[in-house]
N, C-alpha and C positions, 0 to 999 in steps of 0.2 A: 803723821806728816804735817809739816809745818807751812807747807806751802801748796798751793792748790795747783800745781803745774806738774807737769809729768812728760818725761820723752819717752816716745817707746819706740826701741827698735824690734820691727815686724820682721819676721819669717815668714814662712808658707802655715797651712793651714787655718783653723776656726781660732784656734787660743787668741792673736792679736787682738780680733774680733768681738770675741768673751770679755778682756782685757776693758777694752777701749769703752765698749759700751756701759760698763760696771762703771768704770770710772768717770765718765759723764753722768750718769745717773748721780754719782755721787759728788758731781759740782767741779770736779778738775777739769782743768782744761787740757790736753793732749795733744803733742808735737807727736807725730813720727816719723821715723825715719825709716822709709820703706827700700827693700833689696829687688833692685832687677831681676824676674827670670825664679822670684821666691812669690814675693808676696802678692797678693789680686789688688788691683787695680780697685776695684771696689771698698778697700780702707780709707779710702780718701773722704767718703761719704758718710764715716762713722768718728772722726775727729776732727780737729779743729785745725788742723796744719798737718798736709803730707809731704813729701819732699824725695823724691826715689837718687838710692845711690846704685851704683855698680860695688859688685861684693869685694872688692876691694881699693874700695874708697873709706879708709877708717879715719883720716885725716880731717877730708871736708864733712864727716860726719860727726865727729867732735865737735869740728868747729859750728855746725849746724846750731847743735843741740847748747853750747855756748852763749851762741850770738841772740838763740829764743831764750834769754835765760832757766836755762833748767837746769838743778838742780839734784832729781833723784830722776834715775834713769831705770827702767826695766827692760828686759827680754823676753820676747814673748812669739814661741813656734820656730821651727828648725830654720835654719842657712844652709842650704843643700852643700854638706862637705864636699859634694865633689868637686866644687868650687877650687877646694887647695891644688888640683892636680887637671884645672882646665888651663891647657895653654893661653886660651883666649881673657882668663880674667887677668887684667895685670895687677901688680898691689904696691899700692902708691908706699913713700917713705915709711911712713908712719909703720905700717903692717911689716914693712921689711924689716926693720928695726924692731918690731917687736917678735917676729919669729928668729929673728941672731941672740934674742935674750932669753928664751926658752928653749927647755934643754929636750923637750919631743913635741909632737902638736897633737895631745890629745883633747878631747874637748872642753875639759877642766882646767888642764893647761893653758889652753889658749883661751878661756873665756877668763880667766881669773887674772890672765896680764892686762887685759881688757879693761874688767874692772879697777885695776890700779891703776889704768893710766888716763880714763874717768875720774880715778879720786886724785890725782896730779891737777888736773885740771879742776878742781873744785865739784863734782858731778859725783853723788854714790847711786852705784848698783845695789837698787832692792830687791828685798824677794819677789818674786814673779808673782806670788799667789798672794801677795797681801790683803788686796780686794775679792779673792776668788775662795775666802774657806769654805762657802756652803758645797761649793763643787767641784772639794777634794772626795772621793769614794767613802762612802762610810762603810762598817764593817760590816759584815756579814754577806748572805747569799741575797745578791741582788736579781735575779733571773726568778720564772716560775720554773722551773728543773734543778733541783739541786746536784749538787756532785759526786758521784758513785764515789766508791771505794777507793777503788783502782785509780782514779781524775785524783782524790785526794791524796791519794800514796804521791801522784806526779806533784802534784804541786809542791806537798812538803820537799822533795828529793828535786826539784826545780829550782825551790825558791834558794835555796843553800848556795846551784850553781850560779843562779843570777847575781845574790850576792859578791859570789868572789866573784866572777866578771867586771860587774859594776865597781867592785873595790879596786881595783887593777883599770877602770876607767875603759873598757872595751865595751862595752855594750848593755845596755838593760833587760835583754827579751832574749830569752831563751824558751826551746822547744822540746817535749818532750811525750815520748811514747813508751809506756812499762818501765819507766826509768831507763827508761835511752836517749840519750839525750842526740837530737837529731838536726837538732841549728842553733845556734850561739849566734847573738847582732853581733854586724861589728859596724864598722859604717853605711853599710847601706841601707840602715835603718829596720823599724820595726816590721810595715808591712809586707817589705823582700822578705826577711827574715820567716816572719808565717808562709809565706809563699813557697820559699825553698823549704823547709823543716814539711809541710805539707804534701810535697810529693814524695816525697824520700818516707813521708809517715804513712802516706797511702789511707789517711782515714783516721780520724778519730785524738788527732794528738791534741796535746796539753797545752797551752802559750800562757807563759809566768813572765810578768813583767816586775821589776821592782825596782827600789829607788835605789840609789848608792850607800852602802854604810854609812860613809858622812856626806849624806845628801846636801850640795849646798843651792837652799832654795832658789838663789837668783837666779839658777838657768840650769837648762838641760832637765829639766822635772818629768817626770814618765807623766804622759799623758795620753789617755785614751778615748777613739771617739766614733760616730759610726762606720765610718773609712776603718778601723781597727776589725769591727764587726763584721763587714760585710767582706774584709778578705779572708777573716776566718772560715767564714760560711765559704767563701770562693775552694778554701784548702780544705774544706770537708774536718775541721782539728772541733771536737767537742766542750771544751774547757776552756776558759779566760780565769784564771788567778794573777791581782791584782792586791799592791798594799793600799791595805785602808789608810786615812787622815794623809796621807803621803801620794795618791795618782788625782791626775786632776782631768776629771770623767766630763768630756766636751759632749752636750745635749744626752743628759742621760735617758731620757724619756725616748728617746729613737734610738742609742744604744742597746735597751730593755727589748724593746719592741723590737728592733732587728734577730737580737739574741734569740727573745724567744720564737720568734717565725722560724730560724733556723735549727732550734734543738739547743740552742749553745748555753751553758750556764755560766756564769758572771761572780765569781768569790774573792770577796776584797777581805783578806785577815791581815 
């Protein structure tokens, strides 16, 4: 990076968090631009400029990020989709005009017009984890229980489905019991996802999360954290298969620890 300045548009959960405080550590100074009704109130206290928009304000958000001169811009934690289909959000020009120019709204789709219309404005979308490799998952059995047989049959015949999901841009977590596949994300995200696939599994299912085929790092990156763990443990699912160098593991040390109080084992391949 050529310049010591950084915008980051926050989402909900720990990632902004992780993000912001890496990058202070390491001498940037950090604009964000925080989403109503997403991100905690408590970001403000970890960078050097906050600024909250309403989820469909992409206009004066640009202009934000402009006016602080910034130059490389990140993404970092979810924008609650439901946002597209809440009567109450309105979405200024800018966003209406960019949903007339894309031809579905899925979240590549629409974060990738996103990015371009950043680099219109002189602003590039970096990869989200450029300051964050130590705590992409590394490979192997990170839990003290490893994974029976059976947990590794699902994962292999898991990971395949997540794949083509994720290729087709639907979802990254998939749920699975004996090779049955018992909940596919789609936008309600990961931990409905465990939640639903876990009653229907009754005990013991698989949750495979994985990156996209052509994973593109500026955003939407599978990220796991103890919120992940403890609805596991909630759905009674025994197994987390995860891709190594590719999920990005939010406080692995209480992930581990959660996992193991609960039975659950942790395999990042």
């Amino acid at each position: 990076m050529s310049q010591k300045l950084l915008g980051l548009i926050a989402g909900n959960g720990q990632f902004p968090f992780l993000f912001a405080q890496k990058a202070k550590s390491q001498g940037y100074r950090v604009v964000a631009a925080a989403v109503r009704g997403d991100t905690s109130f408590l970001l403000r206290f970890f960078v050097d400029r906050c600024v909250w928009f309403k989820a469909g304000e992409l206009q004066r958000l640009f202009a934000f990020f402009k006016d602080a001169g910034v130059q490389q811009v990140i993404m970092a934690g979810q924008v609650n989709p439901h946002n597209l289909f809440n009567p109450h959000v309105a979405f200024d020009e800018e966003f209406q005009s960019l949903f007339k120019a894309i031809q579905d709204r899925k979240a590549d789709t629409i974060f990738s017009a996103v990015a371009e219309r950043l680099k219109a404005r002189g602003m590039e979308l970096v990869d989200s984890v450029f300051l964050l490799k130590e705590y992409l998952a590394p490979q192997g059995t990170l839990t003290r229980r490893g994974p029976s047989l059976s947990e590794l049959a699902d994962i292999d015949f898991g990971r395949n489905i997540a794949k083509a999901m994720g290729g087709m841009d639907v979802g990254q977590t998939v749920v699975v019991k004996d090779k049955a596949i018992v909940a596919i994300e789609a936008m309600e995200g990961t931990d409905r996802t465990i939640l639903r696939g876990g009653r229907i599994a009754r005990g013991g299912a698989v949750v495979i999360k994985m990156c996209k085929p052509d994973q593109d790092m500026r955003f939407d990156v599978p990220v796991i954290g103890p919120r992940t763990i403890l609805t596991m443990a909630r759905s009674q699912a025994g197994c987390l298969g995860i891709e190594a160098e590719k999920t990005l593991l939010i406080d692995r040390q209480a992930c581990i620890r959660l996992a193991n109080k609960a039975g659950i084992c942790i395999v990042a391949a």
